[in-house]
PDB file of N, CA, C, O and CB in Angstrom:
ATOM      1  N   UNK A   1    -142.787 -68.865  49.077  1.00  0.00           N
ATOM      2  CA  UNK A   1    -144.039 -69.209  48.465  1.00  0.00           C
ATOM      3  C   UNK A   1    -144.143 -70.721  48.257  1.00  0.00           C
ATOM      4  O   UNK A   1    -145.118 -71.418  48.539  1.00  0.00           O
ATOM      5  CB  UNK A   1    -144.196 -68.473  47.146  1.00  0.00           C
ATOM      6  N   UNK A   2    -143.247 -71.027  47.841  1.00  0.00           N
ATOM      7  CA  UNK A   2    -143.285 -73.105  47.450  1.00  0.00           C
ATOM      8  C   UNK A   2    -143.292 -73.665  48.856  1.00  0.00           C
ATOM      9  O   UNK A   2    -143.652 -74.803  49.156  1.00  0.00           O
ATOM     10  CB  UNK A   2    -141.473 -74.015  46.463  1.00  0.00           C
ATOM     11  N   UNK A   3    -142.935 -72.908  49.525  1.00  0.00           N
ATOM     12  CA  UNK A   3    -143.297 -73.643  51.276  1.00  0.00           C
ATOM     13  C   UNK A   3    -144.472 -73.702  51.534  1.00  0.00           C
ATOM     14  O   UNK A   3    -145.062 -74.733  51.855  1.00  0.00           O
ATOM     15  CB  UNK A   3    -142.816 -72.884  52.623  1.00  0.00           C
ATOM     16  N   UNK A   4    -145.187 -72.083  51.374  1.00  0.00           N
ATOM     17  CA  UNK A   4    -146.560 -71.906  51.804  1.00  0.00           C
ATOM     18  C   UNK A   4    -147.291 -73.009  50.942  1.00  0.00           C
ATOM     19  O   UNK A   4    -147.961 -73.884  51.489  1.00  0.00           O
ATOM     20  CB  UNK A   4    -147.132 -70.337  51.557  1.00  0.00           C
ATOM     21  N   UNK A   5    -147.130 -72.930  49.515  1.00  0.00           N
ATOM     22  CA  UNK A   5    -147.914 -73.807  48.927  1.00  0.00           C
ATOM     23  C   UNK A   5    -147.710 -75.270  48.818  1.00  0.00           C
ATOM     24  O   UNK A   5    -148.347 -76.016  48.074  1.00  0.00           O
ATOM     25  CB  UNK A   5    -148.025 -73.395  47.881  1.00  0.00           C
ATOM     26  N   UNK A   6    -146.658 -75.646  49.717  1.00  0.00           N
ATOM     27  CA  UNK A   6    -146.464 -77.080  49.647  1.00  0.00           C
ATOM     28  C   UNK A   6    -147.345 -77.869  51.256  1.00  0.00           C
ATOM     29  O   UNK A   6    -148.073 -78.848  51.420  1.00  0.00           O
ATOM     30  CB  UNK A   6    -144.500 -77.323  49.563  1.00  0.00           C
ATOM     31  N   UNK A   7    -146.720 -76.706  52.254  1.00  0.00           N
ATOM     32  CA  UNK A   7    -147.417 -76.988  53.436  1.00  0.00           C
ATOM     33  C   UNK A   7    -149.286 -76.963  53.264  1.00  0.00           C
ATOM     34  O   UNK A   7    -149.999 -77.813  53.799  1.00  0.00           O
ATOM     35  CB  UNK A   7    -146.813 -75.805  54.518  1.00  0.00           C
ATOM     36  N   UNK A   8    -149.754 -75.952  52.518  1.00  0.00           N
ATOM     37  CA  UNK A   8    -150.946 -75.671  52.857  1.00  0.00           C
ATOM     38  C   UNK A   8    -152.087 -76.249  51.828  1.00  0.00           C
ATOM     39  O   UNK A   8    -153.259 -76.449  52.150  1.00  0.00           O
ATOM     40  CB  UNK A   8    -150.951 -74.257  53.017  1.00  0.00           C
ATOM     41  N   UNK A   9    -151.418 -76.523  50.284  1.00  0.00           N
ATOM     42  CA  UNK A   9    -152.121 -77.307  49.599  1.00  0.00           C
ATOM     43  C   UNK A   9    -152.223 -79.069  49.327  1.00  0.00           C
ATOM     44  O   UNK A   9    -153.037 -79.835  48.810  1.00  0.00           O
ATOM     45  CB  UNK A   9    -151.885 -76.728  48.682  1.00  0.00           C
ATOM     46  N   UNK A  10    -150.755 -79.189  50.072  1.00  0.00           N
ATOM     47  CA  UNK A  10    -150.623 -80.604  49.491  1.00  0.00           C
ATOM     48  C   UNK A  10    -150.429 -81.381  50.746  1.00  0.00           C
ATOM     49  O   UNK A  10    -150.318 -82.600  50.617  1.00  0.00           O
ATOM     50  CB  UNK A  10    -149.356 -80.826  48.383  1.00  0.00           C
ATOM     51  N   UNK A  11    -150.387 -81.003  51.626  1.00  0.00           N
ATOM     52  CA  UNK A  11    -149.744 -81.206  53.065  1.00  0.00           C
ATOM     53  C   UNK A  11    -148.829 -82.288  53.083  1.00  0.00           C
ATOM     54  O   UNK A  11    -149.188 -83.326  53.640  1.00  0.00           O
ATOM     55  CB  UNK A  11    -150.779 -81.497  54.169  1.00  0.00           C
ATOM     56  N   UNK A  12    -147.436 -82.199  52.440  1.00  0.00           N
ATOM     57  CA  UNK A  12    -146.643 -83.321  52.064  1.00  0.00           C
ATOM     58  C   UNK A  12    -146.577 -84.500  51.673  1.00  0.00           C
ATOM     59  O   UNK A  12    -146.022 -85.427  52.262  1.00  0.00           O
ATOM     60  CB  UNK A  12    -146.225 -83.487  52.565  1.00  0.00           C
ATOM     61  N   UNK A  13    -147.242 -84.542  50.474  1.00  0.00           N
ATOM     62  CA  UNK A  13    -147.504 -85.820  49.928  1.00  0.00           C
ATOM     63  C   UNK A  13    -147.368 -85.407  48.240  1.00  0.00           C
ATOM     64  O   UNK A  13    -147.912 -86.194  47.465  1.00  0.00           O
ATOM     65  CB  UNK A  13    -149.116 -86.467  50.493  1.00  0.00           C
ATOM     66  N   UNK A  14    -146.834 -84.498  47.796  1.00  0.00           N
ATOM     67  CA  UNK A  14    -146.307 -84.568  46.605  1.00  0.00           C
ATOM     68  C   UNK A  14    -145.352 -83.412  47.361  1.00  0.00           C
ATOM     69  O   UNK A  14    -145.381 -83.023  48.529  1.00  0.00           O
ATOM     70  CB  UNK A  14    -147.296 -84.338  45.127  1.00  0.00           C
ATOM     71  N   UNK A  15    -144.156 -82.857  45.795  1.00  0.00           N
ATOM     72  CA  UNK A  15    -143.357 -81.502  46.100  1.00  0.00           C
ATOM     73  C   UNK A  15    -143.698 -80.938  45.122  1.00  0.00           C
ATOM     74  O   UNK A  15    -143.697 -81.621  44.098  1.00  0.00           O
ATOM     75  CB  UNK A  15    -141.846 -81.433  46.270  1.00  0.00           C
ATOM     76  N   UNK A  16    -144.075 -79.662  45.023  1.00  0.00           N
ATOM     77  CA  UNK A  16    -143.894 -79.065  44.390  1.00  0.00           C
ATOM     78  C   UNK A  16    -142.656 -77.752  43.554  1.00  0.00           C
ATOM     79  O   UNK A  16    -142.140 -76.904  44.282  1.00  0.00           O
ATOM     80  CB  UNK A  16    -144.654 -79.067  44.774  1.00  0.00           C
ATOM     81  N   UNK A  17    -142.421 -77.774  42.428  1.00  0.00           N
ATOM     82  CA  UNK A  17    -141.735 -76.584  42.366  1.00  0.00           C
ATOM     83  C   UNK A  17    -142.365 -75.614  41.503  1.00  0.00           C
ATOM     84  O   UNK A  17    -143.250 -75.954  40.717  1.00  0.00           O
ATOM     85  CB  UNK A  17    -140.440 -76.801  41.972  1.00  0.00           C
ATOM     86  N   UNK A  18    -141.860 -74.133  41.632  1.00  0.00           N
ATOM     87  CA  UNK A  18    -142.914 -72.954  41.513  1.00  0.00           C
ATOM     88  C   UNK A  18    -141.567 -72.362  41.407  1.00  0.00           C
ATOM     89  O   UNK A  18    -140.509 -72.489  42.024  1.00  0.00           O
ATOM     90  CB  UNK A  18    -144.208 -72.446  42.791  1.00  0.00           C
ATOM     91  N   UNK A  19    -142.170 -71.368  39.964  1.00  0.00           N
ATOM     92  CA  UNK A  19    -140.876 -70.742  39.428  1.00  0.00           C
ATOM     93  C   UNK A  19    -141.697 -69.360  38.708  1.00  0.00           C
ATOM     94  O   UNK A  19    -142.854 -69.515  38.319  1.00  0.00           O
ATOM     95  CB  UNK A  19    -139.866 -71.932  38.171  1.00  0.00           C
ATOM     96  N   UNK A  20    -141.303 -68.590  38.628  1.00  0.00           N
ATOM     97  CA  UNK A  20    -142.973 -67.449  38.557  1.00  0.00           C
ATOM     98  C   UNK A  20    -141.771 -66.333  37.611  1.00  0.00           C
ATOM     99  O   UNK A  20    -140.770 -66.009  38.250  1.00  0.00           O
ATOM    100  CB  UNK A  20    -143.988 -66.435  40.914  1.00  0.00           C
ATOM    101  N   UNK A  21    -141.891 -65.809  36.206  1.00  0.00           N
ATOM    102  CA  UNK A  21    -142.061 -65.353  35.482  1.00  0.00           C
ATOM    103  C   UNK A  21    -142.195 -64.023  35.394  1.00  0.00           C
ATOM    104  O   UNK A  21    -143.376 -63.686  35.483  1.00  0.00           O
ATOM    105  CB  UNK A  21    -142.622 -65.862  35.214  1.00  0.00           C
ATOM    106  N   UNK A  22    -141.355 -63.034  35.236  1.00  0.00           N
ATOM    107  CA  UNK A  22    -141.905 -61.350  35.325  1.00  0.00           C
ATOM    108  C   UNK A  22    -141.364 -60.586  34.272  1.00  0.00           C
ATOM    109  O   UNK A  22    -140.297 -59.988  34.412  1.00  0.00           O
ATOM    110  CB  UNK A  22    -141.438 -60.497  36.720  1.00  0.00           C
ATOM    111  N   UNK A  23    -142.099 -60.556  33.096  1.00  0.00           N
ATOM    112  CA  UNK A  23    -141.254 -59.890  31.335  1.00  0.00           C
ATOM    113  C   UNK A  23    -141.717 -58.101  31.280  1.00  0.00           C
ATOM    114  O   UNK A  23    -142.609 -57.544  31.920  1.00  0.00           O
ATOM    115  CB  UNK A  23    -142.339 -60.981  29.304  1.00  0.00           C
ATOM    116  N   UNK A  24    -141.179 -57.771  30.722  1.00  0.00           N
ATOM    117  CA  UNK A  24    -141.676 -56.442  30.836  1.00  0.00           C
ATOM    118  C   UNK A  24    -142.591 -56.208  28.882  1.00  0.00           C
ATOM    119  O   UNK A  24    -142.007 -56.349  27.808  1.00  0.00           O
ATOM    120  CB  UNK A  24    -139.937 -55.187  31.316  1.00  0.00           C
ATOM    121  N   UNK A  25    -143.742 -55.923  29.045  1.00  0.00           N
ATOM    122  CA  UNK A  25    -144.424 -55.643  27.928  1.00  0.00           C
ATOM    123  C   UNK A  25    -143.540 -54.239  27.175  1.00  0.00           C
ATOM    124  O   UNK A  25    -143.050 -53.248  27.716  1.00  0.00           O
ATOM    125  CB  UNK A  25    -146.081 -55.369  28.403  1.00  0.00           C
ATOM    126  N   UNK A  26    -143.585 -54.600  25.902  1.00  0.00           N
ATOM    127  CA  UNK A  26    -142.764 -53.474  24.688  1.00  0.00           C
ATOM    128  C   UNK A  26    -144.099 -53.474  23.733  1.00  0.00           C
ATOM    129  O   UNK A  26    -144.982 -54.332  23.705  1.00  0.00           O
ATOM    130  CB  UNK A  26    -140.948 -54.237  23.639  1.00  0.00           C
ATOM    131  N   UNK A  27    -144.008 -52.384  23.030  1.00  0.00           N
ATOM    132  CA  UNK A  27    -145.118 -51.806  22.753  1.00  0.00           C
ATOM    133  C   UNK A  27    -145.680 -52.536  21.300  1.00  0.00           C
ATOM    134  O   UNK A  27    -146.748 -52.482  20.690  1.00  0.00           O
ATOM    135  CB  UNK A  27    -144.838 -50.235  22.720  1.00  0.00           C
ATOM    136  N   UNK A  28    -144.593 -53.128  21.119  1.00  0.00           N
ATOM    137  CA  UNK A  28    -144.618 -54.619  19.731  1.00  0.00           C
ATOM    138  C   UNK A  28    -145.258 -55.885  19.881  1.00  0.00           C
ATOM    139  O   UNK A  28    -145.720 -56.670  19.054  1.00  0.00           O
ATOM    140  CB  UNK A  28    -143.131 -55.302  19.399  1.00  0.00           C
ATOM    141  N   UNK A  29    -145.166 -55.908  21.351  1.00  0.00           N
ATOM    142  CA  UNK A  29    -145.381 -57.399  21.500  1.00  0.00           C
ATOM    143  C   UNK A  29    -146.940 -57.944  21.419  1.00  0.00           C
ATOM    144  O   UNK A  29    -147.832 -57.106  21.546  1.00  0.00           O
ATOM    145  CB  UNK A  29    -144.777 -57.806  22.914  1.00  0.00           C
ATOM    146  N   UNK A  30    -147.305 -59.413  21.198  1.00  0.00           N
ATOM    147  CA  UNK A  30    -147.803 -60.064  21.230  1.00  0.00           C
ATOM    148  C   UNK A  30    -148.669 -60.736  21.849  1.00  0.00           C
ATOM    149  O   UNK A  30    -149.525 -59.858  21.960  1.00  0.00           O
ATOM    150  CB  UNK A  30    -147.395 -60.234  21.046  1.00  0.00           C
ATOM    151  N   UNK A  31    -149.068 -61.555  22.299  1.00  0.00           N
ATOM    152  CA  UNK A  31    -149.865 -62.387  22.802  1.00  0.00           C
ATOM    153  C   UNK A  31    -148.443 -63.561  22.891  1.00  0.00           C
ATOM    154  O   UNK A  31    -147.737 -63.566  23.900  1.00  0.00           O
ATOM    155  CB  UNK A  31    -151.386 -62.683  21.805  1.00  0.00           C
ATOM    156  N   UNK A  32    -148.169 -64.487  21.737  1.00  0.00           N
ATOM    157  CA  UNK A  32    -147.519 -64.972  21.215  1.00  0.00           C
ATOM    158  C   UNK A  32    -146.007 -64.791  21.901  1.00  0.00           C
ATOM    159  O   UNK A  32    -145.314 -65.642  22.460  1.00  0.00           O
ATOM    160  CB  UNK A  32    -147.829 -64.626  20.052  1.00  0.00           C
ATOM    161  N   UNK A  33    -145.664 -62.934  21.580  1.00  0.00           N
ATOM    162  CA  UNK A  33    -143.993 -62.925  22.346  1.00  0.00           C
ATOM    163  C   UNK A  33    -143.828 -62.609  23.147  1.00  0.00           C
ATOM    164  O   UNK A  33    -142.846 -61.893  23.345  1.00  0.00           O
ATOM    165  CB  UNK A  33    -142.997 -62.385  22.042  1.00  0.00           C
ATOM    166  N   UNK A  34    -144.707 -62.951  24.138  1.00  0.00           N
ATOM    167  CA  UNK A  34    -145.008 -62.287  25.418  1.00  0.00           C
ATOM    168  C   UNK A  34    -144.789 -64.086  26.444  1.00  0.00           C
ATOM    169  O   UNK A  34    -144.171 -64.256  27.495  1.00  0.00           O
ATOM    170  CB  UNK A  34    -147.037 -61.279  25.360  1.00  0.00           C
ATOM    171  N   UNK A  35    -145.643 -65.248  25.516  1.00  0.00           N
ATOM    172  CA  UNK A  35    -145.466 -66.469  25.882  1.00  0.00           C
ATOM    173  C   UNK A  35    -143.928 -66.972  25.693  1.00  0.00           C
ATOM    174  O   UNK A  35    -143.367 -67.874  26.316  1.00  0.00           O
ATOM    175  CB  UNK A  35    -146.438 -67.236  25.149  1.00  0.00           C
ATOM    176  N   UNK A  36    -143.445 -66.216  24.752  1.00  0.00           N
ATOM    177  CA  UNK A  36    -142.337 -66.928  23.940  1.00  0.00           C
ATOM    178  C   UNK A  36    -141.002 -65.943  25.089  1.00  0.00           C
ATOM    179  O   UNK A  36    -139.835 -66.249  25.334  1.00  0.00           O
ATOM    180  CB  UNK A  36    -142.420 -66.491  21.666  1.00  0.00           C
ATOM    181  N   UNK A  37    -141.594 -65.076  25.428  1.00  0.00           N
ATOM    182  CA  UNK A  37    -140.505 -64.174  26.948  1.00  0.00           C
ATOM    183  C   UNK A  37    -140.790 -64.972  28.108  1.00  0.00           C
ATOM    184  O   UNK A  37    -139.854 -65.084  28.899  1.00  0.00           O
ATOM    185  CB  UNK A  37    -141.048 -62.240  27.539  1.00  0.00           C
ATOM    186  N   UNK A  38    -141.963 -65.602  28.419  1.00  0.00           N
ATOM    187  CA  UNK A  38    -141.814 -65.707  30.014  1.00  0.00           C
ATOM    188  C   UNK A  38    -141.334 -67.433  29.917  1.00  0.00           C
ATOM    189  O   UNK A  38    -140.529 -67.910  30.717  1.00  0.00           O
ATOM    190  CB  UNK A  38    -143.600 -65.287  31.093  1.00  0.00           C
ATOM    191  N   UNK A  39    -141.801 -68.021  29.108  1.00  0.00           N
ATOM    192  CA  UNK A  39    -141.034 -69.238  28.643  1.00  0.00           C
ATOM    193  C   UNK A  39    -139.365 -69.270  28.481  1.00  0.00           C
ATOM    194  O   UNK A  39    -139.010 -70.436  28.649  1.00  0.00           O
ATOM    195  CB  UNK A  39    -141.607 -69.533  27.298  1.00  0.00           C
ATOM    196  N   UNK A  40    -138.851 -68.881  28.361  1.00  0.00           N
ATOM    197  CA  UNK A  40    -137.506 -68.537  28.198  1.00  0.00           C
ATOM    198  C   UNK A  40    -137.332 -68.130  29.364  1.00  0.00           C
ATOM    199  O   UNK A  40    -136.756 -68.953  30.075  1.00  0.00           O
ATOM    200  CB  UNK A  40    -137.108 -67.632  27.190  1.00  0.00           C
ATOM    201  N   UNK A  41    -137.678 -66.917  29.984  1.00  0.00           N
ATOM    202  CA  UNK A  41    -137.472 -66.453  31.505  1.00  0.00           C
ATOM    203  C   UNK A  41    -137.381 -67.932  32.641  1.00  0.00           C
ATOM    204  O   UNK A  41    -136.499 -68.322  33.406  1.00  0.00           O
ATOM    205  CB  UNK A  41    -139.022 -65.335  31.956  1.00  0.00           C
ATOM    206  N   UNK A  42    -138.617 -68.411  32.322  1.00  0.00           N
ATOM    207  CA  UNK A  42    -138.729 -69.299  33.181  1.00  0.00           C
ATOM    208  C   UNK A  42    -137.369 -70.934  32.860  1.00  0.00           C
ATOM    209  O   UNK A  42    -137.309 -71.937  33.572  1.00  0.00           O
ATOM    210  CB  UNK A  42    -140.512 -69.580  33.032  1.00  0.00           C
ATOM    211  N   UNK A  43    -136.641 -70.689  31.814  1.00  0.00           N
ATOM    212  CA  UNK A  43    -136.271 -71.737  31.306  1.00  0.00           C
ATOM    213  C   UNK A  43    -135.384 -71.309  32.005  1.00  0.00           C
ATOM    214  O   UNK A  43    -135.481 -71.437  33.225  1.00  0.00           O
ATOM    215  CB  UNK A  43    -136.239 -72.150  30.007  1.00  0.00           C
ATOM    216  N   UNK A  44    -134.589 -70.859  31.592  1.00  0.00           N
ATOM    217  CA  UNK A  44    -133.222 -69.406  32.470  1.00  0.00           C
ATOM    218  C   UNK A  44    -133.332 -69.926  34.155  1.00  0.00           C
ATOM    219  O   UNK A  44    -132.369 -70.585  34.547  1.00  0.00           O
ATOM    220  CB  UNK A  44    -134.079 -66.901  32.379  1.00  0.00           C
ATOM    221  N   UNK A  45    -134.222 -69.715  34.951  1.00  0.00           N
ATOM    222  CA  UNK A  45    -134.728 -69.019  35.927  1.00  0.00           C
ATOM    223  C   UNK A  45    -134.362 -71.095  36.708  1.00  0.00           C
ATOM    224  O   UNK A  45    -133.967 -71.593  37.763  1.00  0.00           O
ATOM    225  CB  UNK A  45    -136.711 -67.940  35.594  1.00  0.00           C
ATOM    226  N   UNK A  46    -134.836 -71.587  35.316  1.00  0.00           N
ATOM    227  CA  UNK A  46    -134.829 -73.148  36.188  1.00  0.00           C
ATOM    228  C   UNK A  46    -133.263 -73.696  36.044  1.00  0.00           C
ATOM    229  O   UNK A  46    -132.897 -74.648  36.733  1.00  0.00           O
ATOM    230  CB  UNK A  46    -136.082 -74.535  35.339  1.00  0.00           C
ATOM    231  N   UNK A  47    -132.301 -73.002  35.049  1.00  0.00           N
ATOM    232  CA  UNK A  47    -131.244 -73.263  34.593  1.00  0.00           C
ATOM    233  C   UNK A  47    -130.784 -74.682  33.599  1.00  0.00           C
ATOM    234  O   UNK A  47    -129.865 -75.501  33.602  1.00  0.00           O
ATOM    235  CB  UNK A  47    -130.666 -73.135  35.676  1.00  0.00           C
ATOM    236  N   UNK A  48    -131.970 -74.420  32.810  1.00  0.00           N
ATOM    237  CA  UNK A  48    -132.337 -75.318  31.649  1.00  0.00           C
ATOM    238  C   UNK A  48    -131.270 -74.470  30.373  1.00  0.00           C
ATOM    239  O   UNK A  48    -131.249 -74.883  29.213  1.00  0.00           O
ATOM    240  CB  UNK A  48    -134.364 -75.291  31.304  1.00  0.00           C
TER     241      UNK A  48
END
């Protein structure tokens, strides 16, 4: 996907990186801990 979208939107003149997020909804959650899951996922995911 970061290929497709690097070749086809930017046509090499910036890079992009693209890191995409997938939490599973619990029947508690939020608006709020739903941001506060894929934020973390994605933190993880970048190895932050």
């Amino acid at each position: 996907m970061k290929k497709s979208i690097n070749k086809n939107l930017f046509k090499g003149s910036i890079t992009v990186s693209v890191t995409f997020a997938v939490i599973e909804f619990e029947k508690d959650d939020t608006l709020d801990t739903m941001i506060q899951k894929a934020y973390k996922t994605v933190r993880e995911a970048k190895g932050l």
